[in-house]
N, C-alpha and C positions, 0 to 999 in steps of 0.2 A: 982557411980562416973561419969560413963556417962551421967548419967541421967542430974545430976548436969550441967555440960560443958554447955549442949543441954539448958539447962533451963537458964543461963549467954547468951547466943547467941542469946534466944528469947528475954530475958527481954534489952537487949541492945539497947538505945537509935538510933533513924532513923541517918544515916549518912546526912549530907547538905554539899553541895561546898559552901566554905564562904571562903574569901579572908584574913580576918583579926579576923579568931576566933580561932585561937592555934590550938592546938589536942583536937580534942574531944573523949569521953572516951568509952572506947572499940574500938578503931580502931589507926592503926599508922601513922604515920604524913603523908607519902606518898600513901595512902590508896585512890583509888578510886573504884566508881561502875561500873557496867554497863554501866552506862549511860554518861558514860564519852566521848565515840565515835561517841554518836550519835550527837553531835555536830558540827562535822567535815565536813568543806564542803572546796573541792577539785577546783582549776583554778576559785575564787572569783575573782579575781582581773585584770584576764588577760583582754587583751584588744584585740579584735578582728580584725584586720589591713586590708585593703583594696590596693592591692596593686599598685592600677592609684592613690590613696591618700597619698602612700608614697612617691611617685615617685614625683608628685605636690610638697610634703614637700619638697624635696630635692632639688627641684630649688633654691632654696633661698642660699646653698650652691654653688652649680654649678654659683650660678650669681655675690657671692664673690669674688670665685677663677678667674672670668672673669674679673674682676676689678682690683685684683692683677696684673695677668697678663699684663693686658693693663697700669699698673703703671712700671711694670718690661719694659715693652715695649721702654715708655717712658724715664726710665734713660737708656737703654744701646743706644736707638740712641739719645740721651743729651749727655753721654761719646764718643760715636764716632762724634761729632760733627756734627750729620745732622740733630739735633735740634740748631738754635740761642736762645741766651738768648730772643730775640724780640719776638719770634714767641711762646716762654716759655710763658712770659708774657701775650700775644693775649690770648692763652689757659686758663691762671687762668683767667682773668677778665670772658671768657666766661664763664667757668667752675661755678662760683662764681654765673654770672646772671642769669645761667641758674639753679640752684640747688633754690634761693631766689624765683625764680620762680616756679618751682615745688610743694615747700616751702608752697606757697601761695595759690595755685590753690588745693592742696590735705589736708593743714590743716585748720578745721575750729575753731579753739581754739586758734590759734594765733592772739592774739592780738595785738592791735599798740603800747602798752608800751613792747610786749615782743619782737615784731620786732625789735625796738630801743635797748634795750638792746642787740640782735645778732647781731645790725650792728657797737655798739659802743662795744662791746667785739671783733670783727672783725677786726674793725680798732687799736684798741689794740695790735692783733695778728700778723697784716702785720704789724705795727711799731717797733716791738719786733724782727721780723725775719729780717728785714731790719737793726737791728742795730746790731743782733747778726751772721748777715752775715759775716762777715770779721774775727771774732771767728771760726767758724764751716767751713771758707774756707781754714786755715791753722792747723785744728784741728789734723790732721791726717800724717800729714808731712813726720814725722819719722817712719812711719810704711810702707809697705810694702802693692802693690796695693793686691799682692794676699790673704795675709793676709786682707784685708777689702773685697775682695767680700767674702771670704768662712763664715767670722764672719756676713757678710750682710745676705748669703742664709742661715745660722742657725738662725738671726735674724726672716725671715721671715717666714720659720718653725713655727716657737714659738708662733708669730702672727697669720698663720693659725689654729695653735692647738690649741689655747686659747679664736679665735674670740669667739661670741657670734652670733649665725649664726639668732638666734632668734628676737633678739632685735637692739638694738643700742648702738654704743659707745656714745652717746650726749642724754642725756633722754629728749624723745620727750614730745612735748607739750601735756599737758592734762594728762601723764602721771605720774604714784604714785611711782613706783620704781626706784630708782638708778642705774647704770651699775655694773655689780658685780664686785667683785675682779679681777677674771680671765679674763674678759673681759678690766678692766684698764693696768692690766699688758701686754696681745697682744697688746694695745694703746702703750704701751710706746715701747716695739719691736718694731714697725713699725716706730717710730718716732726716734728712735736711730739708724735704717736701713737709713732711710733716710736723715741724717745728717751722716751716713759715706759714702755712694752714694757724696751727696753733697759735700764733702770735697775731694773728686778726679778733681771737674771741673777745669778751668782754671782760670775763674773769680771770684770774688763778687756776679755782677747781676746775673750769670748763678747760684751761690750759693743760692741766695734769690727766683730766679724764682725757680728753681725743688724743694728746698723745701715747698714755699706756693702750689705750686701744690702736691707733695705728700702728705702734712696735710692736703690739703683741702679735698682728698680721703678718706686718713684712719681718718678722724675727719665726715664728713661731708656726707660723700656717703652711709654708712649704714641707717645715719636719714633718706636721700631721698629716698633708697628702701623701709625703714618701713614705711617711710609715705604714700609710694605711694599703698606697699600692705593693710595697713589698709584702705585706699580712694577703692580702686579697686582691686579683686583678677585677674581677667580677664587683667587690666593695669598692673598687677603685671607681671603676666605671658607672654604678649605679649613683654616686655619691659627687662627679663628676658632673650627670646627666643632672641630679635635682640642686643643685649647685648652681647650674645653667639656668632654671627654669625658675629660679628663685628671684635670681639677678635680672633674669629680664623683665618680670614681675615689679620689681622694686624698678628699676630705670624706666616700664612704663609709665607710671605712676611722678615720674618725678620730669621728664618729658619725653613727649613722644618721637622726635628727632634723633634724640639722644636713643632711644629704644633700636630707631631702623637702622642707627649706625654700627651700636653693639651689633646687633643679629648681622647683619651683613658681614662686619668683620668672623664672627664666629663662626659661619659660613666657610669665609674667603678662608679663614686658618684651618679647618677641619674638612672640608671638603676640596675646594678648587686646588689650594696649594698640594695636598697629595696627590690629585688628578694630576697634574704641574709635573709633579715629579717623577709620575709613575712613564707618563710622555717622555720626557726629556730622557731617560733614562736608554731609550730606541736611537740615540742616538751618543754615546758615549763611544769612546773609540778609545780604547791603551794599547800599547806597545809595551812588551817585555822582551827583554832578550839579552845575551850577553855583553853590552855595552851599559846597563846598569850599574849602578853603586851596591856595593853588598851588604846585606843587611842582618843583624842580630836574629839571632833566633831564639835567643834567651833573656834571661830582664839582669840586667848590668847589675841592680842593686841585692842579687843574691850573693 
């Protein structure tokens, strides 16, 4: 009877891993060999991090929140009146010449029919804000000034946590992808912060100047940094660095609190957090091996 068993176990057909052939006979559905493990290979995937390369990456954050800043800057001395509407104004037309400039001298893919169209969507822009001034300057009336900043600095929360610190809110020239979701959604934060900012001034024109100036930022000021890091990583970085030094300038100046917290965070982002990561990274663990999902090796949409 033994004999028998022994002699069923010889004659039984070779096992094979096949993905789509049932149970094969003498063996149970969950059956494997030997050779199952040796397949297995261990940290495929990881990526080996450099930590003066993470630290580079991080600029590009550090150079956003310097930009918020110096917007934040700008509406509380507009609400304390040591901004005029006139001198608002000075600032976007400069703001404006100088970004179109930028613009021009770092993208070579722009064209003179795609110029025309940014300057005739432009002027669309300012005509629209200009009319929907007097709307968004009594928007707010019946609310409660503290109630509009605490809803403004969660606005702007929402905007930093959702930027797209990568790319751009406006997709730049030459470029194939769209801004994502979460990247439209921090756009309209910053643009609802900024129309209830606006709706505390005193006037119209002081309504219209601070917010063509704040759109023109959260609309406009990410293209100019992507354009300028994809033109120059070195222009990136020096521009970047006096960006920084501007902004902490201006927030000492405006208070000194507010100064330690900046620099601290720009710190915590550029430095610790890459530290963080380069750590953490001594301890990642993957697992590959034949019981994986199999994966594309080519992009579907060819």
């Amino acid at each position: 009877m033994m004999k028998g068993a022994a002699d069923r176990i010889s004659h039984r057909p070779k096992w094979k891993k096949v993905a789509y052939g049932g149970m094969q006979p003498g063996y149970n559905d969950n059956y494997s060999d030997e050779s199952f493990l040796e397949a297995m290979v261990m940290n495929a995937n990881v990526v080996k991090r450099d930590l003066f390369k993470v630290m580079q990456d991080s600029v590009s954050i550090s150079q956003y929140l310097c930009i918020v800043a110096l917007v934040i800057s700008v509406w509380i001395h507009t609400l304390g009146s040591v901004i005029d509407e006139t001198s608002l104004l000075k600032l976007d037309v400069g703001l404006l010449a100088l970004g179109f400039s930028v613009l021009l001298l770092t993208t070579s893919q722009l064209s003179q029919q795609l110029l025309s169209r940014y300057l005739l969507n432009i002027s669309f822009f300012i005509s629209g804000l200009y009319i929907l001034a007097p709307i968004y300057h009594t928007l707010t009336r019946s609310i409660s000034s503290d109630s509009i900043y605490a809803l403004t600095v969660s606005l702007l929360v929402v905007h930093l946590f959702l930027h797209d610190y990568s790319g751009s809110t406006i997709r730049p020239p030459g470029a194939l992808n769209n801004p994502t979701l979460a990247s439209n959604i921090s756009l309209n934060a910053s643009i609802v912060a900024s129309v209830l900012v606006a709706s505390r001034l005193p006037s119209r024109l002081h309504v219209f100047a601070i917010m063509f100036f704040s759109l023109q930022i959260f609309l406009f000021a990410p293209l100019i940094a992507f354009c300028i890091k994809k033109y120059s990583f070195r222009l990136h970085m020096w521009f970047s660095f006096a960006l920084m030094i501007m902004t902490l300038s201006v927030v000492f100046q405006l208070h000194r609190m507010l100064f330690v917290l900046l620099l601290g965070l720009l710190v915590f982002v550029s430095v610790v957090c890459p530290y963080w990561l380069i750590r953490i990274q001594e301890y990642k663990f993957e697992i590959n091996g034949p019981w994986d999902e199999a994966k594309l090796c080519f992009d579907i949409t060819e």
